[in-house]
C-alpha positions in Angstrom: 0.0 0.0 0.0 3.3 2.2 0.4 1.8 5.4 1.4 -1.7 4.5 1.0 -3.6 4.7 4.3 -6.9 3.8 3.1 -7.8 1.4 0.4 -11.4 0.9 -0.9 -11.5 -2.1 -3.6 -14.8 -2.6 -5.6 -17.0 -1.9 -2.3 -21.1 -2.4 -2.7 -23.7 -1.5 -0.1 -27.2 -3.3 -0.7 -30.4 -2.5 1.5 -33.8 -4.0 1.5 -36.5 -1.5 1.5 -39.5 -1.3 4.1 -39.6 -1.5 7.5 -37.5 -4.9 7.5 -33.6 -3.9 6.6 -32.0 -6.4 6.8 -33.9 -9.5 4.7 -36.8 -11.7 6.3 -36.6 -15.6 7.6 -37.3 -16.7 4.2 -34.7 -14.7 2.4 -32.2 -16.0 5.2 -32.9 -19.4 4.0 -32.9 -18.8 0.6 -29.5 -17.2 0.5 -28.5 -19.9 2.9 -29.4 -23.0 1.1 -27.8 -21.5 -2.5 -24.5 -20.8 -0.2 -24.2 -24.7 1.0 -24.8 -25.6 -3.0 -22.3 -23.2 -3.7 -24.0 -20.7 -5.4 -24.1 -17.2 -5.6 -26.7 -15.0 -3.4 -29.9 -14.5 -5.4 -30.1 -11.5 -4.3 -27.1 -9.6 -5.2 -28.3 -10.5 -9.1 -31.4 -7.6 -8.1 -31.5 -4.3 -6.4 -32.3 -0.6 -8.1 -29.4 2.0 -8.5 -29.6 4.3 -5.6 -31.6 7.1 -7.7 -34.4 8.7 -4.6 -36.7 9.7 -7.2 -38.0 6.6 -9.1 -39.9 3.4 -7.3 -38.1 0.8 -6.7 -39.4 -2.5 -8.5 -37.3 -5.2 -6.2 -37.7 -4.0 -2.7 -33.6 -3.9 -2.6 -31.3 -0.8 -3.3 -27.4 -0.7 -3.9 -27.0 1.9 -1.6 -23.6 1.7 -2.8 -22.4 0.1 -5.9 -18.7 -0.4 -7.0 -16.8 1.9 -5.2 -12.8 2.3 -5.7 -10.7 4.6 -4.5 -7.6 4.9 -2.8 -6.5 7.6 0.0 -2.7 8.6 0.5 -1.5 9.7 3.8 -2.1 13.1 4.7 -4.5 13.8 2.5 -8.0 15.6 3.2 -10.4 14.2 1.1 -13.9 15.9 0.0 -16.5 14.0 -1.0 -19.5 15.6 -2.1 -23.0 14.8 -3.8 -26.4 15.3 -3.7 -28.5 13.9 -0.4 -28.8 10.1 -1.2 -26.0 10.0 -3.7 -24.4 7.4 -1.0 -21.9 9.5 1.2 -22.9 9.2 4.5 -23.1 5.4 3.8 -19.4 5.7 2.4 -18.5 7.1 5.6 -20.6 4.4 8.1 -18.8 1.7 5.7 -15.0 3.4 6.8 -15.7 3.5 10.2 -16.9 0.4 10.5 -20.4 1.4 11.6 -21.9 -1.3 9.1 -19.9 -3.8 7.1 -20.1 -3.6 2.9 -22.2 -6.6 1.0 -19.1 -6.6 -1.5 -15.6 -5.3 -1.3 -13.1 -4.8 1.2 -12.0 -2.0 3.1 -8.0 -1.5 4.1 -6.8 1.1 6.6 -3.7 1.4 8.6 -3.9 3.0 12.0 -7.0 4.3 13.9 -10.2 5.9 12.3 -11.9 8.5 14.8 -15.0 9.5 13.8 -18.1 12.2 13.7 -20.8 11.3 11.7 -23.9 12.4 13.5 -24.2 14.3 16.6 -23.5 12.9 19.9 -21.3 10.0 17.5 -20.1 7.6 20.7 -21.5 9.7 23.8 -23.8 8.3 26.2 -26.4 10.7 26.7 -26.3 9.8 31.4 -22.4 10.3 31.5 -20.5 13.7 32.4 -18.8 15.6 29.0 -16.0 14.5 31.2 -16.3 10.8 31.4 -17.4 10.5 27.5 -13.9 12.4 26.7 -12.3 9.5 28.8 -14.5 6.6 27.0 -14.3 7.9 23.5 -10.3 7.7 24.0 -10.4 4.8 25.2 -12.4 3.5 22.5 -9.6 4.8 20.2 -7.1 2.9 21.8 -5.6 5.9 24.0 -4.0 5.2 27.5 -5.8 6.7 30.0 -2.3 8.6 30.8 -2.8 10.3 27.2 -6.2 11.5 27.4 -5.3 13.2 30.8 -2.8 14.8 28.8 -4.7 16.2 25.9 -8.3 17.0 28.3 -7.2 20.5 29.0 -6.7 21.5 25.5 -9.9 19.2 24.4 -11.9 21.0 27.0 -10.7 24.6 26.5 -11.1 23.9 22.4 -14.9 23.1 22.4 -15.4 25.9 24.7 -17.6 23.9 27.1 -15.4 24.2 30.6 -18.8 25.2 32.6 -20.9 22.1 31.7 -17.8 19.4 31.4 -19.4 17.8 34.9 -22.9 18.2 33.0 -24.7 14.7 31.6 -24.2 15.0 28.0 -27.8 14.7 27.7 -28.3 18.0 29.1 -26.2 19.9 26.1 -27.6 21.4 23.1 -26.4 19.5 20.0 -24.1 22.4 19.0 -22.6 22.0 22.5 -22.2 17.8 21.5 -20.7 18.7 18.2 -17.9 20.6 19.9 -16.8 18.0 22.2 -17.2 15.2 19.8 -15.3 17.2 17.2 -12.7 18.7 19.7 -12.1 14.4 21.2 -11.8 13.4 17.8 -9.5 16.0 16.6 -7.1 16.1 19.7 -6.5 12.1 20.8 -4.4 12.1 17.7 -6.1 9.2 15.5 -4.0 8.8 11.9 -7.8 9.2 10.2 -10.2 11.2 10.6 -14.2 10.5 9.1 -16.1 14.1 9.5 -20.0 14.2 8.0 -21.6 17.5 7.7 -22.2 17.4 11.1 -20.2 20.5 11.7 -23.0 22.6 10.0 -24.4 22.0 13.7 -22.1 24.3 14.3 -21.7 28.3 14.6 -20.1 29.8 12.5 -16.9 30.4 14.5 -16.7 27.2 15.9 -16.8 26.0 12.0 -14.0 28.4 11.1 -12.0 27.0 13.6 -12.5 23.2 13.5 -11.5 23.4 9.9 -8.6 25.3 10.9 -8.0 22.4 13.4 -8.4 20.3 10.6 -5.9 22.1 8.5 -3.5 22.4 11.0 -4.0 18.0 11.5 -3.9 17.4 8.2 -0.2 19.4 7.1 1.4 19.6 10.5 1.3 16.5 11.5 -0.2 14.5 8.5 -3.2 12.9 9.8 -5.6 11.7 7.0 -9.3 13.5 6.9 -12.3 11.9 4.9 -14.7 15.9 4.6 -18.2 15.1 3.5 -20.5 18.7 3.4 -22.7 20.5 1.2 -20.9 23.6 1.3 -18.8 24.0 -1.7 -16.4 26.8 0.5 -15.4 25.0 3.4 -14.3 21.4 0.6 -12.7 24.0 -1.2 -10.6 25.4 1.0 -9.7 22.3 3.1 -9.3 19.6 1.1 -6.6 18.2 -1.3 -8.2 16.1 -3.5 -12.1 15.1 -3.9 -14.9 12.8 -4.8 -17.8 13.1 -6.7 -20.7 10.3 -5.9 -23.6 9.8 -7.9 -26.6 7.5 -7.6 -23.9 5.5 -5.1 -21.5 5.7 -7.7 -17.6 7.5 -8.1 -18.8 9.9 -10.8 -15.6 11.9 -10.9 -12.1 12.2 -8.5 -9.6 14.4 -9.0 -8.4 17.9 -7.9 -10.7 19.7 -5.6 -11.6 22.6 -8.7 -12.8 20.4 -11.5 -14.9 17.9 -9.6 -16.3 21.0 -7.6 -16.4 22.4 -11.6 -18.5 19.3 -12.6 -20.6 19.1 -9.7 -21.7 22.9 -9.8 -22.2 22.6 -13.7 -24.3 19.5 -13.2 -26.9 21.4 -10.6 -26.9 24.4 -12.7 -30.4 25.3 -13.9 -31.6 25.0 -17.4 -32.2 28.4 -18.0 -32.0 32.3 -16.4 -35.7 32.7 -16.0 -38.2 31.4 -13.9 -41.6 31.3 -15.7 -44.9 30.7 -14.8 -44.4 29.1 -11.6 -47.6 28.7 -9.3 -47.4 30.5 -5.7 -50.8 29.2 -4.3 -54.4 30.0 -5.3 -54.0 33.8 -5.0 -50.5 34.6 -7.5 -48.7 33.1 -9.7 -44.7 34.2 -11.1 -44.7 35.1 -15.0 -41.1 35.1 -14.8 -38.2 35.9 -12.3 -34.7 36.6 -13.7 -31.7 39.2 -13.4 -31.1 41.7 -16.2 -28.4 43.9 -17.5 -28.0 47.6 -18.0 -29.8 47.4 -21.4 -33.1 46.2 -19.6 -33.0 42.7 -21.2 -33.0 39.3 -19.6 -29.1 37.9 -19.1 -26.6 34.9 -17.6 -24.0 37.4 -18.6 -23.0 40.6 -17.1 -20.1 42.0 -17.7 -18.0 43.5 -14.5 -19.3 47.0 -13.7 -22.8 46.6 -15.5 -25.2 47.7 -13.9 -28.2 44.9 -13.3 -31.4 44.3 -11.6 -33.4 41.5 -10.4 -37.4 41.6 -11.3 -40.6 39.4 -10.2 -42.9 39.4 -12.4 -46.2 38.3 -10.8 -50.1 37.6 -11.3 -52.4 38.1 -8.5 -55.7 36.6 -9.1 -56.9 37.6 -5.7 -56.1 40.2 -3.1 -52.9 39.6 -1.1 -51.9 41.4 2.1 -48.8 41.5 3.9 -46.8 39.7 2.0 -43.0 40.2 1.5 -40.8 39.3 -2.0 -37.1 38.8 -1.5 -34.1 38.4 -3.8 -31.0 36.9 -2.5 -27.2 36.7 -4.5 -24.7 34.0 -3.6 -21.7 32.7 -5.2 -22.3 29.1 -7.2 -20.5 27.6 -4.2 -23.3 29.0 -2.1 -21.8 31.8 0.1 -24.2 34.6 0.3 -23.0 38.4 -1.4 -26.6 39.9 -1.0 -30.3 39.8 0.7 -32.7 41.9 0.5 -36.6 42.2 0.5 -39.6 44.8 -0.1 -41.9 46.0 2.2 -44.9 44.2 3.1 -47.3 44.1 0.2 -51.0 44.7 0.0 -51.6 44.2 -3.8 -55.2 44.2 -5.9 -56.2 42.1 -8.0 -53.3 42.4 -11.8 -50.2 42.3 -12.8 -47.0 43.4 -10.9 -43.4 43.8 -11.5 -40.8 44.0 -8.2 -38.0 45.3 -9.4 -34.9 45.2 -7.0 -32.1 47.5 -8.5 -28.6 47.6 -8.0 -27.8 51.0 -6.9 -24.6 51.2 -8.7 -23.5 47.5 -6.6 -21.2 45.5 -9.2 -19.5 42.3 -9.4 -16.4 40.6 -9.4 -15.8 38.4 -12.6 -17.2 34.5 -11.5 -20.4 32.5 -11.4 -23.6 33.9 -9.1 -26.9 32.4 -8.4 -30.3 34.2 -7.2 -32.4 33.1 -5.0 -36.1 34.2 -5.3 -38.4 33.8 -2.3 -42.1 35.0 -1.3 -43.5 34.7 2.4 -46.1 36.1 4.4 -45.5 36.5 8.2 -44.0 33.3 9.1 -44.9 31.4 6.5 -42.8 30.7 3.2 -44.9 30.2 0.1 -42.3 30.0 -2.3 -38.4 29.4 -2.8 -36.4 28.8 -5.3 -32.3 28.9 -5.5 -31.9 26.7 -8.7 -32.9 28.1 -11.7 -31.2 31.8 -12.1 -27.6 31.3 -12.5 -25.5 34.0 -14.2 -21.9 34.8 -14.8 -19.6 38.0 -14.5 -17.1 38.5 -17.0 -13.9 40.7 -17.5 -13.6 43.7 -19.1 -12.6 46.7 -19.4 -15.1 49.1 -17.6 -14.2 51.4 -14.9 -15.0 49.7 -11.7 -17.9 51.4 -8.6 -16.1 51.3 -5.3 -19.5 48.9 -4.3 -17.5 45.9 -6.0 -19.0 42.9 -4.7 -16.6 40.8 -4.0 -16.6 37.1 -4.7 -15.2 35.6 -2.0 -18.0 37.3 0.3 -15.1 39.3 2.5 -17.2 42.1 2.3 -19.7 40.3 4.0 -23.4 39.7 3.9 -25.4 43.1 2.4 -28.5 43.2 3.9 -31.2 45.8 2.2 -28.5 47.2 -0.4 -31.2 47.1 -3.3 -33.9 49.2 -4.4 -37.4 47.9 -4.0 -39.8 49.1 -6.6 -43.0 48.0 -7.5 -44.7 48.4 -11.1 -48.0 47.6 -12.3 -47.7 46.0 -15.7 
């Protein structure tokens, strides 16, 4: 394996769906009496690809299917997908939370891990007692973990409750502790889910500088699954792209990310015709460009706008339109929203302008949403994409940034409402 650490060969993860999991009597039997014939399993022949959206015809899934990859020490790998594409089974599979129907797994050395929150704690022992038993459970000397507690403690920033049950802490609380015991009883792999989004946001700025710091200091191996595009991009090395619980893609972290965000894009720039509920309707939604025309491409220092276009069949009251602009990799640039609305009975355009606000060259996404009070009646963060191209224009002192330094901009549009 030289210095491969991890080594997944040909691994498959099948499921039986319903409320049996794991296969009935009669399927036991079945599979037992082909085995002393020496037959294959009958049912590794069926199972459906791991696709959420169509009915399964078998009652069995490949949650997993074929999966090959190898993982060099000291490398932080990202793997992404959609929800279902098979990741957080990838990850149960590694630590040895469930074993694969197929395949073998290789690792050297010991695999902490944080998969869902509260991973390992018993909810009736102290914060300090579950730091002593998860170490233990990694194979730490009880000498070790009495040397790393302080800093454990002092990282996850709960010193006050550390003599509280565990069962008493909020989940953001159990996230820190179980991060902050995985990261510091120095395990050679890590296995982080997008737990972490439990989070706040400082404590995730600083556990992926912890896992920065583990990864080229002292060359630890991390396995990063998450659905923000930022935080993989930034920490990881390398990635993985699953699909349907299948590699689609690995390589460097900027083209998978490339694919992945190219694949989600939407198929056009304009909403249209999109029912709200019985009382409006959207004609179209979409972002346009100085000459007043629908556009996915602005050039840098155009001016632009974002427009609803609605239908209101029946009076509405109080209810509030919002635009949002985020990077493709989802981190936010923009949100604003107009006023509460009390609209007749006709057609409408909201109009959110820019107010001489301009963009840094890259790929942006709006988001479109309509609520009333607490209630959201629509959303949608798909369909307008857009991109910002260079040239020469003479740049407002408003840039937007793309990185989203400048921070979120709340209220920075116009709101203006036009009957049509």
């Amino acid at each position: 394996m030289s210095n491969t650490i991890i080594k997944i060969e040909n691994i498959s993860k099948q499921y039986r769906l319903g409320q049996v999991g794991t296969g009935t009597i009669s399927h036991d039997l079945n599979r037992w009496w082909y085995r002393i014939r020496g037959k294959e399993d009958p049912y590794l022949k069926i199972g459906d690809t791991n696709d959420r959206t169509t009915k399964s015809n078998s009652g069995y899934v490949w949650a997993l299917k074929n999966i090959s990859f190898d993982v060099k020490q000291g490398e932080v790998l990202g793997i992404i997908g959609k929800n279902g594409a098979g990741k957080s089974t990838l990850l149960k599979l590694l630590s040895r939370v469930t074993a694969p129907t197929l395949g073998s797994i290789k690792a050297k050395g010991r695999i902490a891990s944080l998969l869902e929150v509260g991973t390992g704690f018993h909810p009736e022992l102290t914060g300090r007692e579950n730091v002593f038993m998860n170490g233990s459970i990694l194979g730490m000397t009880k000498a070790e973990i009495k040397r790393k507690f302080d800093e454990i403690v002092a990282f996850a920033g709960v010193e006050k409750y550390i003599d509280t049950p565990v069962k008493r802490y909020s989940s953001g609380m159990t996230v820190r502790l179980g991060f902050a015991v995985a990261a510091h009883l120095e395990p050679e792999i890590m296995v982080v889910d997008e737990v972490l989004a439990v989070g706040d946001a400082e404590f995730q700025k600083k556990a992926i500088g912890k896992m920065q710091d583990v990864s080229h200091s002292e060359g630890r191996t991390i396995l990063f699954v998450s659905h923000n595009m930022d935080a993989v991009k930034k920490m990881c090395t390398r990635a993985v792209l699953l699909k349907d619980g299948s590699v689609q893609s690995d390589g460097s972290v900027d083209s998978i990310l490339d694919i992945y965000m190219n694949e989600n894009k939407g198929n056009c720039n304009v909403i249209a015709n999109e029912i709200v509920n019985n009382d409006m309707c959207i004609l179209s939604a979409s972002v346009y460009g100085e000459k007043g025309e629908s556009t996915d491409l602005l050039m840098i220092g155009e001016d632009w706008y974002a427009q609803i276009d609605i239908d209101v069949q029946h009076e509405i009251k109080d209810t509030v339109f919002a635009v949002g602009i985020s990077t493709s990799l989802d981190v936010p640039i923009i949100t604003t929203w107009s006023p509460p609305q009390n609209l007749k009975p006709g057609k409408y355009a909201i109009r959110f302008s820019c107010n001489g606000m301009h963009f840094q060259k890259g790929s942006y996404k709006a988001v479109i949403g309509i609520s009333k009070g607490k209630e959201s009646l629509y959303y949608n963060d798909i369909d307008i994409q857009f991109e910002v191209a260079l040239v020469q224009k003479e740049i407002n002192e408003n840039l937007i940034r793309v990185d989203g330094t400048t921070g979120i901009l709340v209220n920075q549009l116009q709101t203006e409402i036009i009957t049509l």
